[in-house]
N, CA, C and O of each residue as an XYZ file, in Angstrom:
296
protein
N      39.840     11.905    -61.196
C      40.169     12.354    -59.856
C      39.137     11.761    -58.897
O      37.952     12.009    -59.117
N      39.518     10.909    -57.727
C      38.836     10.041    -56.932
C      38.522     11.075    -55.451
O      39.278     12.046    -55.416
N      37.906     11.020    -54.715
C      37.429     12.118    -53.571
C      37.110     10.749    -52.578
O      36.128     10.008    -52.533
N      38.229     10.759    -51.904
C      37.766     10.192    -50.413
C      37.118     10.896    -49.306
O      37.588     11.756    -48.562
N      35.594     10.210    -49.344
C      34.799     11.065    -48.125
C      34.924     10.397    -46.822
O      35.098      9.179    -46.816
N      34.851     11.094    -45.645
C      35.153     10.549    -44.731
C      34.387      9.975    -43.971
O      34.517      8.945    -43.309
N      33.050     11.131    -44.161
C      31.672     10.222    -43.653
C      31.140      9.750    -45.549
O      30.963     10.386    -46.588
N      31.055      8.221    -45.100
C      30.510      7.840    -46.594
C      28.644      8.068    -46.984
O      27.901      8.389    -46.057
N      28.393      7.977    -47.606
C      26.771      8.151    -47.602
C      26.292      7.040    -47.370
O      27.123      6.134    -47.437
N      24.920      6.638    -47.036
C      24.582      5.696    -46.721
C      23.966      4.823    -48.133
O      23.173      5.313    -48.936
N      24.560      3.374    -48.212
C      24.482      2.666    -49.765
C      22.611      2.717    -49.646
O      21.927      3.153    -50.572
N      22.208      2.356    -48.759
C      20.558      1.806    -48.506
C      19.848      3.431    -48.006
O      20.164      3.977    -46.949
N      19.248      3.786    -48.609
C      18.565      4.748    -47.501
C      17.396      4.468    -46.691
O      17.048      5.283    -45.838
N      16.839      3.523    -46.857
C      16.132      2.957    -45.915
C      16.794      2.299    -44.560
O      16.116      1.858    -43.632
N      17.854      2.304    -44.590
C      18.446      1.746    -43.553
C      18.742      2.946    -42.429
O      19.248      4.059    -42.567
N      18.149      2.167    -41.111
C      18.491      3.800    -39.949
C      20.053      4.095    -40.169
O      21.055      3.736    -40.787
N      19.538      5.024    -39.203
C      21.115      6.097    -38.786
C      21.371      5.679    -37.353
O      20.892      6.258    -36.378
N      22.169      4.619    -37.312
C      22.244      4.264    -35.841
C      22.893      5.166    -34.688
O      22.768      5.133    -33.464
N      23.659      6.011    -35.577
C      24.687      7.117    -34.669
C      23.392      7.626    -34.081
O      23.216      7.581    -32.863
N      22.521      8.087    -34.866
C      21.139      8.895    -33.861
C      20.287      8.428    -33.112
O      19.486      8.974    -32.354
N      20.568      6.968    -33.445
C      19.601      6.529    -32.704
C      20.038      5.937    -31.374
O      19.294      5.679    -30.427
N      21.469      5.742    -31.445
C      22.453      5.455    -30.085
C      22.068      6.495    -28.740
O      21.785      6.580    -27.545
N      22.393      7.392    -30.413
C      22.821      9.582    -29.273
C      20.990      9.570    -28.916
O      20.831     10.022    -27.782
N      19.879      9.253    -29.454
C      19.144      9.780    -29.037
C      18.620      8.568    -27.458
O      17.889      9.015    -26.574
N      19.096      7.282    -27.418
C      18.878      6.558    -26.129
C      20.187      7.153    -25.198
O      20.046      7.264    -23.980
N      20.974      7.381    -25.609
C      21.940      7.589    -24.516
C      21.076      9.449    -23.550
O      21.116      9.734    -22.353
N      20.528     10.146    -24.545
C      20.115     11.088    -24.239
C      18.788     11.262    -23.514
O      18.324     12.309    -23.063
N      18.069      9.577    -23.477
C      16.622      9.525    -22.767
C      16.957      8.876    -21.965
O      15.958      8.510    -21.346
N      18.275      8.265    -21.350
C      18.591      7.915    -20.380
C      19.336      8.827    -19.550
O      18.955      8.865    -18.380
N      20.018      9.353    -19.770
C      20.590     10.878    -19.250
C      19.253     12.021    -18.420
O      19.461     12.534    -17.320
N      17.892     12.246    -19.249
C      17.036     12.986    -19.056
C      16.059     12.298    -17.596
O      15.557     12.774    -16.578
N      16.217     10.382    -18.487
C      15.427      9.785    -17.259
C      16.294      9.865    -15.584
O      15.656      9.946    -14.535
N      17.829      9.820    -15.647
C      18.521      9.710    -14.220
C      18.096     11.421    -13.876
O      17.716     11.616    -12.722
N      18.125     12.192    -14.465
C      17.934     13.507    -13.611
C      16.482     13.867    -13.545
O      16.277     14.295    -12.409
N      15.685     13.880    -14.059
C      14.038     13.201    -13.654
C      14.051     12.796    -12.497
O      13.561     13.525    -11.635
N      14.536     11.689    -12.181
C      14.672     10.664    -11.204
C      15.721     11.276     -9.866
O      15.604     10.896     -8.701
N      16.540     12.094    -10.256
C      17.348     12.413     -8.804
C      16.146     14.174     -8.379
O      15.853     14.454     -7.216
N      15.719     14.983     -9.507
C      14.821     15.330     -8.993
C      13.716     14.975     -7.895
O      13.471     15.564     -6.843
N      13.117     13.833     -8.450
C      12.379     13.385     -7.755
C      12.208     13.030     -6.532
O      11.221     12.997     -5.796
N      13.703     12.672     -6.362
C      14.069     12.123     -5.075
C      14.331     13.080     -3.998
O      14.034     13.075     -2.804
N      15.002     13.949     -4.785
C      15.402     15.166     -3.324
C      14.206     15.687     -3.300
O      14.045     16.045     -2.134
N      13.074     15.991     -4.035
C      12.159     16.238     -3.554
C      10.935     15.687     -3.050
O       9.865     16.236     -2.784
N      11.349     14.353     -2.963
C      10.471     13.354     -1.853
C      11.052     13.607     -0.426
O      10.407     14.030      0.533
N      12.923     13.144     -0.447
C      13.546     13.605      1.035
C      13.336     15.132      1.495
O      13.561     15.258      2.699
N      12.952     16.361      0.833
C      12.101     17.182      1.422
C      11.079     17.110      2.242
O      10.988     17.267      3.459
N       9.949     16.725      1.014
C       8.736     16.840      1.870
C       9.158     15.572      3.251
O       8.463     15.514      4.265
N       9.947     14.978      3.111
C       9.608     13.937      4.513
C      10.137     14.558      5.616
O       9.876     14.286      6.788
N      11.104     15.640      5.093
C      11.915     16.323      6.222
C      10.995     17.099      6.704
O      10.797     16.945      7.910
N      10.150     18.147      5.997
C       8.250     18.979      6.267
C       7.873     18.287      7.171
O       8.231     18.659      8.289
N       7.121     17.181      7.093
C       6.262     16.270      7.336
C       6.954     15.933      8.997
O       6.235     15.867      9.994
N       8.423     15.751      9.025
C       9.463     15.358     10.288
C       9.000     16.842     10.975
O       8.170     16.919     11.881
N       9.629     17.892     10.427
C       9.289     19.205     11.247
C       8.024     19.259     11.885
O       8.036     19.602     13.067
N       6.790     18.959     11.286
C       5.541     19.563     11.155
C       5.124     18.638     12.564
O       4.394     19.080     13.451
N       5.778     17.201     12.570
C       5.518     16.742     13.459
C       6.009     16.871     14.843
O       5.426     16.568     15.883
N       6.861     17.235     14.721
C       7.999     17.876     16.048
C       7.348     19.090     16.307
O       7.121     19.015     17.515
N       6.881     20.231     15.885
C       6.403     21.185     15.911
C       5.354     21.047     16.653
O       5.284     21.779     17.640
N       4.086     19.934     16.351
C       3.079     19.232     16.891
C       3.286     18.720     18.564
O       2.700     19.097     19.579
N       3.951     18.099     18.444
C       4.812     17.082     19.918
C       5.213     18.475     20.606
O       4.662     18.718     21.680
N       6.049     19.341     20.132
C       6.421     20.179     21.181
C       5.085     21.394     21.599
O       4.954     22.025     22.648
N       4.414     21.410     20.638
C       2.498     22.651     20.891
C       2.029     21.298     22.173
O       1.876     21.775     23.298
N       1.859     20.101     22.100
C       1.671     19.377     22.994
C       2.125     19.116     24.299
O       1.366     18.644     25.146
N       3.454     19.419     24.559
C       4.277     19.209     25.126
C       4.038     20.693     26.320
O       3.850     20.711     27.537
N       4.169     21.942     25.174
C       3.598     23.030     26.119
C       2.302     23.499     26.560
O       2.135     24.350     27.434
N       1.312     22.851     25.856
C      -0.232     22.297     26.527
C      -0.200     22.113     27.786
O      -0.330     22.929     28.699
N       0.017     20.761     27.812
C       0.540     19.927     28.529
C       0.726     20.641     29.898
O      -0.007     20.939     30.841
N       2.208     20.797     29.540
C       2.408     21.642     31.173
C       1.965     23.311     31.485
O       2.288     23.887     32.524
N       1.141     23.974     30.341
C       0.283     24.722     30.988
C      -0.860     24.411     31.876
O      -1.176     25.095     32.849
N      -1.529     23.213     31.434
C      -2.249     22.631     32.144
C      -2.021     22.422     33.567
O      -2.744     22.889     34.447
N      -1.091     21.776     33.741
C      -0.367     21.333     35.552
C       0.422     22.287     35.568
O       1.350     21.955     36.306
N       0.697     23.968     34.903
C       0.767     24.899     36.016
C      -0.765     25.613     36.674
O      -0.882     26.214     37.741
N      -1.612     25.380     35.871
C      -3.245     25.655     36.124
C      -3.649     25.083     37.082
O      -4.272     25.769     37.892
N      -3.452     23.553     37.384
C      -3.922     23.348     38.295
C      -2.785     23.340     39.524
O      -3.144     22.769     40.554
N      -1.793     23.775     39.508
C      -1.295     23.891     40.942
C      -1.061     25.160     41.303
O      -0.354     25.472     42.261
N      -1.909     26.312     40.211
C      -2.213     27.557     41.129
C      -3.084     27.560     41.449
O      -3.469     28.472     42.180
């Protein structure tokens, strides 16, 4: 009585397992793109901070500014 296996064993066992070693690059490339889109929205954050912080600045200046020249024209 003959038994057809479907996954066969491997003839060499020194020879890799390429299925794992496919699944395990397809899976450090998967980990590296979302790493990487992390990264990114949280660079376009802080630049958006950095945009506020400066507008925030310009406008404390802005009302300086014309406290000053209402000071001097009372």
């Amino acid at each position: 009585m003959e038994v057809n296996l479907v996954l066969k064993p491997l003839s060499d066992t020194n020879d890799p397992t390429w299925s794992i070693i496919i699944s395990l690059v397809i899976l450090l490339l998967g980990v590296g793109y979302i790493v990487y889109m992390i990264l990114n929205i949280a660079y376009k954050e802080m630049d958006e901070n950095v945009q506020e912080i400066e507008i925030q600045k310009e406008g404390q200046t802005v009302e300086a500014i014309q406290r000053e020249c209402d000071c001097k024209e009372s």
